[in-house]
Every structure is written in structure tokens, then in C-alpha cells.
N, CA and C atoms as a LAMMPS dump frame, in Angstrom:
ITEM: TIMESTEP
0
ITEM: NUMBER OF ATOMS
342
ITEM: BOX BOUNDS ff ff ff
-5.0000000000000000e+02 5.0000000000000000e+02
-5.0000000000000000e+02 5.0000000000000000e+02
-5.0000000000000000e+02 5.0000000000000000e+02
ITEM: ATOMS id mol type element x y z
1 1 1 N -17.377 -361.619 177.177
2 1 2 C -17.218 -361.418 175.756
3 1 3 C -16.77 -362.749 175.134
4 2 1 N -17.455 -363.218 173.945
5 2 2 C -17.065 -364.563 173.648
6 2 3 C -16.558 -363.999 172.068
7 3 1 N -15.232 -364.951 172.287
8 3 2 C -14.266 -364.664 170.942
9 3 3 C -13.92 -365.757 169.841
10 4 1 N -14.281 -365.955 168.776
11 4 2 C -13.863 -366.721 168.199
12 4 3 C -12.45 -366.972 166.948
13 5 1 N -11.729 -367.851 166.961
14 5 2 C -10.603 -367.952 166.557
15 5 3 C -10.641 -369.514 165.797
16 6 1 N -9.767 -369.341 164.881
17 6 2 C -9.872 -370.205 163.952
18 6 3 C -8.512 -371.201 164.864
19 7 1 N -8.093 -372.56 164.732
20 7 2 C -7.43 -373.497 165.773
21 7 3 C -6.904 -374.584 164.763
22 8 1 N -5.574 -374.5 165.246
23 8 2 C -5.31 -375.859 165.169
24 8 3 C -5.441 -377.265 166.115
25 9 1 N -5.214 -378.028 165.662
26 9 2 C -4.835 -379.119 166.902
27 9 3 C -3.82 -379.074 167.739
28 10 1 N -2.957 -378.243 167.809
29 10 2 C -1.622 -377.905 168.409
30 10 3 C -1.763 -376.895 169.478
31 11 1 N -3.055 -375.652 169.16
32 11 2 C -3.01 -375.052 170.084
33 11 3 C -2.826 -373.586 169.069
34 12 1 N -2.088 -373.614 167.958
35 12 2 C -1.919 -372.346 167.607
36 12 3 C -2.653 -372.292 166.312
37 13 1 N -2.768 -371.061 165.813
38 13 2 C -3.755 -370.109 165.202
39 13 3 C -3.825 -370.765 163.531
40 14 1 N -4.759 -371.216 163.117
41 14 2 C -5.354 -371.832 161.883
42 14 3 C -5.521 -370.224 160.792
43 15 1 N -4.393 -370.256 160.192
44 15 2 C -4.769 -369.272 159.447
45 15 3 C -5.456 -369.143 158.388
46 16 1 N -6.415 -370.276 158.085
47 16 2 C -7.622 -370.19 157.249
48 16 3 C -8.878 -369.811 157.721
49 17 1 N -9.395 -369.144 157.858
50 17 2 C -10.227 -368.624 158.653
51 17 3 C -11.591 -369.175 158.12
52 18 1 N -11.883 -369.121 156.73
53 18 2 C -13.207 -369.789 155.845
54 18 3 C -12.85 -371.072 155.431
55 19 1 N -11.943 -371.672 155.748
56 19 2 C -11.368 -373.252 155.362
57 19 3 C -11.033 -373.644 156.758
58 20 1 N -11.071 -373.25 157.924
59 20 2 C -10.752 -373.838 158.905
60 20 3 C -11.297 -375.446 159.614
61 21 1 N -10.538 -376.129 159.626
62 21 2 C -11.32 -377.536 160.087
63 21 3 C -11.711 -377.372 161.549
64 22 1 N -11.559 -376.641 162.434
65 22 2 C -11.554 -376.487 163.903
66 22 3 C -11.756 -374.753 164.363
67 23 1 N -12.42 -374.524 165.203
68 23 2 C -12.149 -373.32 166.008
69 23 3 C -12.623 -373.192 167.199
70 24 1 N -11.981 -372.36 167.961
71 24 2 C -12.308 -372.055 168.932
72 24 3 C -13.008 -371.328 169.586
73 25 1 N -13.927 -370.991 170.634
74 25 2 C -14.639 -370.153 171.226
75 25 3 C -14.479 -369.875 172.596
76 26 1 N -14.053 -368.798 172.957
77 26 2 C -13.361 -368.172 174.021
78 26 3 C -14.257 -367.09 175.013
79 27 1 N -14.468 -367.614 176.119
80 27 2 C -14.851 -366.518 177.016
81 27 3 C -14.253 -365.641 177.664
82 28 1 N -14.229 -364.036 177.76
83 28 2 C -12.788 -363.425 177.831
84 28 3 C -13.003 -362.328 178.741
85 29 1 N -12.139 -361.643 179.881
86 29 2 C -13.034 -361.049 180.347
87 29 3 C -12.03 -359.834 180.066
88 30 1 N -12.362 -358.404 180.684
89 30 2 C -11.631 -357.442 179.627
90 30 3 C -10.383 -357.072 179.678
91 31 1 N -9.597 -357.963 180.88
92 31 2 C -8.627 -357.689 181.096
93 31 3 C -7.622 -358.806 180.318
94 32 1 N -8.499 -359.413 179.141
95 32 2 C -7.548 -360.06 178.35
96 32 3 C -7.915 -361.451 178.708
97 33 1 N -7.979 -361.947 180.224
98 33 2 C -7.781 -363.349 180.864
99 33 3 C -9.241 -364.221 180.164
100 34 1 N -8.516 -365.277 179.555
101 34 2 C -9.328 -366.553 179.734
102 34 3 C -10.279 -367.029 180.312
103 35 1 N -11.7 -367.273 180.549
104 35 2 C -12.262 -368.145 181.509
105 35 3 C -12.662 -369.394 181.075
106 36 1 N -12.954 -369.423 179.524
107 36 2 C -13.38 -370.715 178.981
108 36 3 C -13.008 -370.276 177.682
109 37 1 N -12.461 -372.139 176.716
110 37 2 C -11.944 -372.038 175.871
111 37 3 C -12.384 -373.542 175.569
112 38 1 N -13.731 -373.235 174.667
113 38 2 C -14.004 -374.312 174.182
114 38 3 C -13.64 -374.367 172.066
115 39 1 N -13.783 -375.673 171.86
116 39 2 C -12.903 -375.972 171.028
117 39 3 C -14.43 -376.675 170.044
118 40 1 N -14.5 -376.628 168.672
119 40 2 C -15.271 -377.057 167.752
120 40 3 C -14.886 -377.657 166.323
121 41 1 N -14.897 -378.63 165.819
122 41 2 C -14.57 -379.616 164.567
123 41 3 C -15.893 -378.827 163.975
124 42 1 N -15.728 -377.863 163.089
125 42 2 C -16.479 -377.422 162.093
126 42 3 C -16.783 -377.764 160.706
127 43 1 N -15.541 -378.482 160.094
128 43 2 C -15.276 -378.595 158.775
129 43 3 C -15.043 -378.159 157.801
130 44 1 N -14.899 -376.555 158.15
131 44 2 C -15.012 -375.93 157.038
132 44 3 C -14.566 -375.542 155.831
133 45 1 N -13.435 -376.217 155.992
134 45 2 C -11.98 -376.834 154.969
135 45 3 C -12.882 -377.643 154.082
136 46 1 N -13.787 -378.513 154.712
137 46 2 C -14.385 -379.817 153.69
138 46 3 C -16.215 -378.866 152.746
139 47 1 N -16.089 -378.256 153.458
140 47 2 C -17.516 -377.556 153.535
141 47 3 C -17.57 -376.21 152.381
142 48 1 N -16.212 -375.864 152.241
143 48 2 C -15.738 -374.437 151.911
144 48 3 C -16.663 -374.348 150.098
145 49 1 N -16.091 -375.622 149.384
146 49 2 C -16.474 -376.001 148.118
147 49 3 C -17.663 -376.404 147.824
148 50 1 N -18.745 -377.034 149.051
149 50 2 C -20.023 -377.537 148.736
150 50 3 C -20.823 -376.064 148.592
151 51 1 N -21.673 -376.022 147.858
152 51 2 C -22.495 -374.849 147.777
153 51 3 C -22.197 -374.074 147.027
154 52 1 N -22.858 -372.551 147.763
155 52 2 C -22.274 -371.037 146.773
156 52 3 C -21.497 -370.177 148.279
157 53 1 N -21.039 -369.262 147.6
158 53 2 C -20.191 -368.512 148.947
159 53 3 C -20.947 -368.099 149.902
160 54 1 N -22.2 -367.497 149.282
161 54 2 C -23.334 -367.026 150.154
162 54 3 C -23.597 -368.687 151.313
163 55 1 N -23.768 -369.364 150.445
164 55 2 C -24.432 -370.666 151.634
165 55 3 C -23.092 -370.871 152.535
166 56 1 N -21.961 -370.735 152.325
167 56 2 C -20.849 -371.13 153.152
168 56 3 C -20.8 -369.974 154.307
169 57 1 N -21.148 -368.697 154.199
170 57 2 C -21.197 -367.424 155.114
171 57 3 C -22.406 -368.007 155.566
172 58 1 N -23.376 -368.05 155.234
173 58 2 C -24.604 -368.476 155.971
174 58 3 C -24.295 -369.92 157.232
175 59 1 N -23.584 -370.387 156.68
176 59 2 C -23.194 -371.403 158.033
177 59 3 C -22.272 -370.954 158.759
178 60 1 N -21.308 -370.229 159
179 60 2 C -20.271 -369.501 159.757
180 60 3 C -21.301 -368.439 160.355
181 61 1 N -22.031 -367.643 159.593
182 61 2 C -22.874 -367.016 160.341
183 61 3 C -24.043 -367.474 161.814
184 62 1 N -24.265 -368.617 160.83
185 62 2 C -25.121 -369.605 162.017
186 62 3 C -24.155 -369.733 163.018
187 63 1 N -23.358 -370.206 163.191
188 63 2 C -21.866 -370.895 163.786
189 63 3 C -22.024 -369.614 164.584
190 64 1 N -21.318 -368.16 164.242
191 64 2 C -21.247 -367.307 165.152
192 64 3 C -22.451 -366.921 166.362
193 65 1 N -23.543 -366.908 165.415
194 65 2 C -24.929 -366.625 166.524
195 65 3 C -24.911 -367.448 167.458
196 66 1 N -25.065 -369.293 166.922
197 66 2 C -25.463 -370.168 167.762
198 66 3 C -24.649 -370.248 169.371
199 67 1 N -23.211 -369.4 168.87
200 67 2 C -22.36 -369.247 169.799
201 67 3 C -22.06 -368.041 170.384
202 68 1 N -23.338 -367.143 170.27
203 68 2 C -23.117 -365.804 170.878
204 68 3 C -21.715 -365.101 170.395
205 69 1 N -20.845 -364.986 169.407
206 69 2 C -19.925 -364.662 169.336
207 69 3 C -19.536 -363.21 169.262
208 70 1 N -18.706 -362.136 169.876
209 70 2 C -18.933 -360.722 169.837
210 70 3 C -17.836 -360.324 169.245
211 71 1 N -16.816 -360.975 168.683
212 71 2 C -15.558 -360.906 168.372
213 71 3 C -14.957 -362.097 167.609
214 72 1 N -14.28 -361.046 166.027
215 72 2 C -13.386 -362.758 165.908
216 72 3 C -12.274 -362.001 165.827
217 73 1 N -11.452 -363.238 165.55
218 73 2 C -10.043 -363.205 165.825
219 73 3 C -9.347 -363.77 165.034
220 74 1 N -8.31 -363.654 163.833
221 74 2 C -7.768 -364.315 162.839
222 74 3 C -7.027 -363.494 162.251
223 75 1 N -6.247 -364.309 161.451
224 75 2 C -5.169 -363.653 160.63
225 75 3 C -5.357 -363.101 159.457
226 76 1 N -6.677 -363.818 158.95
227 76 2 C -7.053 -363.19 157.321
228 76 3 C -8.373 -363.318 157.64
229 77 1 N -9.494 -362.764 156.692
230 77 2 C -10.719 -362.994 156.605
231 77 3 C -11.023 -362.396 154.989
232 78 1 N -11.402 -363.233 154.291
233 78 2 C -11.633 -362.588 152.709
234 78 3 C -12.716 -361.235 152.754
235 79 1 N -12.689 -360.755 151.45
236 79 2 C -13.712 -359.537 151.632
237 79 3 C -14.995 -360.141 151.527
238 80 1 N -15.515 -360.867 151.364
239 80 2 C -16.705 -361.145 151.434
240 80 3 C -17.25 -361.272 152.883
241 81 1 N -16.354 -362.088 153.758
242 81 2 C -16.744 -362.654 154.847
243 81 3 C -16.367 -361.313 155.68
244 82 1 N -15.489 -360.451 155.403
245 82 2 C -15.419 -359.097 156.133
246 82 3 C -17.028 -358.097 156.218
247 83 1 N -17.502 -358.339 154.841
248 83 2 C -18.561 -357.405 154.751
249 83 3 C -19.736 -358.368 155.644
250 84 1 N -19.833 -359.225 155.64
251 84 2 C -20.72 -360.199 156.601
252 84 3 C -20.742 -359.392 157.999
253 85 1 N -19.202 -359.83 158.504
254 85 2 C -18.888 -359.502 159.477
255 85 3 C -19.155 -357.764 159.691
256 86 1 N -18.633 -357.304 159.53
257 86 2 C -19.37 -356.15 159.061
258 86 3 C -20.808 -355.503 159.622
259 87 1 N -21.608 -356.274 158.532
260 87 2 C -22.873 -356.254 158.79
261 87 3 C -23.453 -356.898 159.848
262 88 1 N -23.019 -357.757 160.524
263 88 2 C -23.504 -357.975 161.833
264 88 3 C -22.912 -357.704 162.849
265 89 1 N -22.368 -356.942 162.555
266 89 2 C -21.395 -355.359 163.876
267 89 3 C -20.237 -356.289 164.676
268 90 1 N -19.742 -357.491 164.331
269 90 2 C -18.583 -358.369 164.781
270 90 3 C -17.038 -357.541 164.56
271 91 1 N -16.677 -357.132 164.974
272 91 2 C -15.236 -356.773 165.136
273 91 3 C -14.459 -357.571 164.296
274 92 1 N -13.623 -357.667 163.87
275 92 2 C -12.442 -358.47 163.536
276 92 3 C -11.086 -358.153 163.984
277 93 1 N -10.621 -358.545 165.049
278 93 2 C -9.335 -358.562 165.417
279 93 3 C -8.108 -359.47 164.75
280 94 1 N -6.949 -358.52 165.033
281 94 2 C -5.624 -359.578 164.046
282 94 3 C -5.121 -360.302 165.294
283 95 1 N -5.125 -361.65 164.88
284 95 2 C -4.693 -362.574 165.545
285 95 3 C -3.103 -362.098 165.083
286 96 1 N -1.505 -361.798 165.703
287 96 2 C -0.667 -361.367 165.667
288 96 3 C 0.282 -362.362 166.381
289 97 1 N -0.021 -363.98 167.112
290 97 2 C 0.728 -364.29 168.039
291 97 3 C 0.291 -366.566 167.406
292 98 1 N 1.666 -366.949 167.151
293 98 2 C 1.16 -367.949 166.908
294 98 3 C 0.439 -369.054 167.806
295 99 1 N 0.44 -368.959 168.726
296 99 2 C -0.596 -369.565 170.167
297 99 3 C -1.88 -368.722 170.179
298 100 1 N -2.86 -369.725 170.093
299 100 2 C -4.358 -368.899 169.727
300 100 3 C -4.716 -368.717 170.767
301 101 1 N -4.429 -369.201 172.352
302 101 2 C -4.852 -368.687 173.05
303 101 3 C -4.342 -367.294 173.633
304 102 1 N -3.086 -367.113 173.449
305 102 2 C -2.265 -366.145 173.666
306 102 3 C -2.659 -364.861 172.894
307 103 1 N -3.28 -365.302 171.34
308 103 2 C -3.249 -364.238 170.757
309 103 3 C -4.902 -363.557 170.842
310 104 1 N -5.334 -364.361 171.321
311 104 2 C -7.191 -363.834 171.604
312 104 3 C -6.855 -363.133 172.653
313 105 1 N -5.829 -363.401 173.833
314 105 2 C -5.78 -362.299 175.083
315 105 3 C -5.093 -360.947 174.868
316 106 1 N -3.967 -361.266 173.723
317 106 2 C -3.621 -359.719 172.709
318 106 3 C -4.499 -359.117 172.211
319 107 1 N -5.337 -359.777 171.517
320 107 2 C -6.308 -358.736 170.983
321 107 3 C -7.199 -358.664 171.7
322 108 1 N -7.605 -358.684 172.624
323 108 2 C -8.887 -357.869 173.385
324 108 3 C -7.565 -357.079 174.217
325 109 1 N -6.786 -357.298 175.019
326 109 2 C -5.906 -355.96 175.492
327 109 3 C -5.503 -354.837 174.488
328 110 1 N -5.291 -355.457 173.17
329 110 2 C -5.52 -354.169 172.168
330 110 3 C -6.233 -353.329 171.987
331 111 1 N -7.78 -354.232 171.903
332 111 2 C -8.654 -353.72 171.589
333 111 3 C -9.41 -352.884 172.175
334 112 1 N -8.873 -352.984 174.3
335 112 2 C -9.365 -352.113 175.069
336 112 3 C -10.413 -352.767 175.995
337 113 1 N -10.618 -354.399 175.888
338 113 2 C -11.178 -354.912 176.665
339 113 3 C -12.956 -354.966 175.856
340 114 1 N -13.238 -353.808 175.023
341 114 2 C -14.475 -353.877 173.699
342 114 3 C -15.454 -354.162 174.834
């Protein structure tokens, strides 16, 4: 199951989720544990203002496919980007733990392993 989470440079949880400059993508298996935790400079902090909202979901959307993503993980997600999510049957889990890796292994043990 690959999870994505919005990142800081520190390691813990970017709570901008549509402005995020970085995130992460996590391979997870259902017992919560880690196997890969790769890391991405997205921009989307710089990116957020170019365009219309639709074109800014349309690249996060790309972003999720290109990365197989089955799950995100964050602290907020606006309603727009919820109904996205939504519509392409992505879960949204609450990131609840300020270490993003810590808190992607909370929420899939929450979530039941999904």
C-alpha cells in the first residue's frame, strides 16, 4: 500500500497539504511497518497560486497516479481537494502524530491495515 504524506525537512508532518513544498511516499505493509519511504520536492507552496484550483488538483492528481498512491495522509485537506480525493476512491487519513513517519504507521493501524 503506498501512502502519501505531506513532509517537512525535519522529518515531521507539513501541515499544508495543497501548499506543501515536499512529500512523502511510503510503502506500508498492513501491519503499519515501513518498507520504503521515499521523499519528493514538489513545490507546491510555489505552484499553489500559478493557475486555477482545478489546474493545481490536476497536478497533485498527476502526482498521486504517477505514484500509485492508495492513501493520503495529512492533517487538513480543503474541500475541494477532499471531493477530488473522493472521486478517485483515495482515503484520507488524519495524520495525528508530529513525526510523519510515525504518523503514516498510526494511520494505517487505525485504519485496519485498508
Amino acid at each position: 500500500m503506498n501512502l502519501m504524506i505531506p513532509v517537512r525537512p525535519d522529518g515531521t508532518v507539513e501541515p499544508r497539504f495543497g501548499k506543501a513544498p515536499m512529500v512523502a511516499v511510503a510503502t506500508v505493509g498492513e501491519d503499519g511497518s515501513i518498507q520504503q519511504w521515499d521523499t519528493f520536492q514538489v513545490g507546491w507552496d510555489e505552484l499553489h497560486d500559478l493557475g486555477t484550483e482545478g489546474s493545481h488538483h490536476a497536478r497533485i492528481v498527476t502526482f498521486l497516479r504517477e505514484h500509485e498512491v492508495d492513501a493520503v495522509v495529512a492533517t487538513h485537506v480543503g474541500p475541494g481537494m477532499q471531493r477530488t480525493l473522493t472521486s478517485m476512491g483515495l482515503p484520507m487519513l488524519l495524520a495525528t502524530l508530529p513525526d510523519a513517519k510515525a504518523s503514516v504507521s498510526a494511520a494505517v493501524t487505525r485504519a485496519g491495515g485498508r
